[in-house]
N, C-alpha and C positions, 0 to 999 in steps of 0.2 A: 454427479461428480462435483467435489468442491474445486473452484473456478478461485487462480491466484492471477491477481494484473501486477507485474514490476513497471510503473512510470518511474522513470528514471534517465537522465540524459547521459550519461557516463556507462560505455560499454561493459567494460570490465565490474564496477560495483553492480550492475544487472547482471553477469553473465555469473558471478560468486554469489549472490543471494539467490539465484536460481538453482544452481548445483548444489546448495547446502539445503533446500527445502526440495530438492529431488531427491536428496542422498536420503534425507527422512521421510519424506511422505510422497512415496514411487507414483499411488494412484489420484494426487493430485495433480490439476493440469495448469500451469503455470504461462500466462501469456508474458509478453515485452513492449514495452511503447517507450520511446525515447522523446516524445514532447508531447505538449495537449490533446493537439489534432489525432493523432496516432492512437491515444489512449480514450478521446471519445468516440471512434471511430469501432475502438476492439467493442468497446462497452457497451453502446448501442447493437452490434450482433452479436454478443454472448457476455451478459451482466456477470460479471464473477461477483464471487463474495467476500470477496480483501482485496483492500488494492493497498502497495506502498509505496506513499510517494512523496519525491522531493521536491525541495522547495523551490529549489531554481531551476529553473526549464526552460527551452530555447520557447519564447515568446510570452505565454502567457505561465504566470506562476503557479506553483503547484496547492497554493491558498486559492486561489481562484478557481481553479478547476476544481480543487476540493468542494467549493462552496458550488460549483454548479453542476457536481456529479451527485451530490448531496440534495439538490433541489429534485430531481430525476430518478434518484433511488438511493430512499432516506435509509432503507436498510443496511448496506454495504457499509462494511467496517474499513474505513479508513487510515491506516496508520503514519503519519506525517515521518518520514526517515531521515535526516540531513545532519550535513556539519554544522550548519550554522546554529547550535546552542544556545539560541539567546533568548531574554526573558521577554521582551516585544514577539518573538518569532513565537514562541509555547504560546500566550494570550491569545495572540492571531489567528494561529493553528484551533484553539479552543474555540473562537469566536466564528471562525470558519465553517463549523462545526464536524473537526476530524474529532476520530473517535482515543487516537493516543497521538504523542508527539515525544520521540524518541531523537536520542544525539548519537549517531552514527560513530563518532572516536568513545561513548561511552556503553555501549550497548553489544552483547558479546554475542557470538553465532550460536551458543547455549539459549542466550536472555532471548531472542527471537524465535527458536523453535520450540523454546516454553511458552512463549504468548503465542504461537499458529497453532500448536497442542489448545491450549484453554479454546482459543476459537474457534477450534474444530470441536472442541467437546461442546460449547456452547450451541453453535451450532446443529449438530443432530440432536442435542435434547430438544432443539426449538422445532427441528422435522419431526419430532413423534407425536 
């Protein structure tokens, strides 16, 4: 089963990116972690295969956890999700080494479940 992790500190933008990738894709399993801890914790007992996640997070940043969920399992596709749009934050997020890095007021509930579409296609060409 493809394995979805929402890191994210804000209830509500977790609780809408969930229901819009359930309303589409019923037989994926979709976890929630509202800060690092939480989210290495899911990840260590059931590795998904996307996690999205933002920048700012109660303690440690979501660059950082990137870069050390990334050291652990360099496969998992990462997508950086946040308002903060800035050309330092994309470099960073590159450098981190997420795999996209997307601006949250420019990115549509369309534009997301066409990139979880392509990663899911991606992905089961990679299982055969």
């Amino acid at each position: 089963m493809f394995r979805t992790l929402i890191i994210e500190d804000s209830y509500l933008y977790r609780r809408l990116l969930k229901e819009t990738l359930q309303a589409r894709f019923p037989k994926m399993e979709i976890l929630e972690a509202r800060d690092g801890e939480e989210a290495l914790s899911s990840i260590t007992l059931n590795p998904p295969q996307l996690i999205f996640m933002d920048i700012k997070l109660p303690g440690e940043s979501g660059l950082e956890l990137t870069q050390k969920i990334k050291e652990q399992y360099p496969e998992i596709t990462i997508i950086i999700l946040t308002s903060y749009d800035l050309p330092e934050y994309r470099e960073a997020a590159s450098q981190y080494r997420a795999n996209l890095f997307l601006s949250k007021s420019s990115v549509t509930k369309e534009g997301i479940l066409t990139l979880v579409e392509s990663i899911l296609s991606q992905h089961s060409s990679n299982m055969k």
